[in-house]
N, C-alpha and C positions, 0 to 999 in steps of 0.2 A: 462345433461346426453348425453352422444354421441351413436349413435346409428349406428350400424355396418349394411351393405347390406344386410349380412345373418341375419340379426333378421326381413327381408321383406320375406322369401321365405313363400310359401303356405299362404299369406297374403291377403285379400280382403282391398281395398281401399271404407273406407265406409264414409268418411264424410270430405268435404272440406268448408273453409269460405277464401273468398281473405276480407286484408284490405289496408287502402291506410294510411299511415301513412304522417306525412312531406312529407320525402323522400324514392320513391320508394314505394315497396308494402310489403305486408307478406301476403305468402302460408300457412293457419292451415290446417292440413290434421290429421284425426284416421283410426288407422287400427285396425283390429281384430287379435284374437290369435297369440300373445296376444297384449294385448290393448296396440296402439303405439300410442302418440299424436308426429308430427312434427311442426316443425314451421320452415318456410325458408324463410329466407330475404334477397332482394335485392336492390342496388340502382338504377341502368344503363339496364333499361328491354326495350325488344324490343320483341313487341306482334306480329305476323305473321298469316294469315290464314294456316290452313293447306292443302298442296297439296294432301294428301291423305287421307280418311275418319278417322276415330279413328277405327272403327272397320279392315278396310286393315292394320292400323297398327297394330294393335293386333295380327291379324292373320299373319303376317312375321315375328314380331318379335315372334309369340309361335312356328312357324314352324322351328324359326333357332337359335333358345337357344338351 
């Protein structure tokens, strides 16, 4: 099932699992209202600290949506 951007609005992001398969990883992620299970796979990842806390990012990205 493909899941469209707009089935994410007013969404809580409640539960992640990373696994490491062969190759690359997979992102399981559930969301609420209503219940989203994703799964996103890659092969070619490249992990990065981030330069800015996760909460600074939250609050730029809520102040400029």
């Amino acid at each position: 099932m493909l899941v469209h951007q707009s089935d994410f609005k007013a969404t809580w992001w409640l539960y992640d699992e990373i696994y490491k398969p062969e190759e690359g990883f997979e992102l399981h992620t559930v969301f609420d209202s209503p219940m989203i299970k994703t799964v996103i796979r890659a092969r070619d990842v490249k992990i990065e600290p981030l330069k800015l806390s996760l909460l600074r990012r939250l609050k730029m990205w809520y102040e400029n949506r």
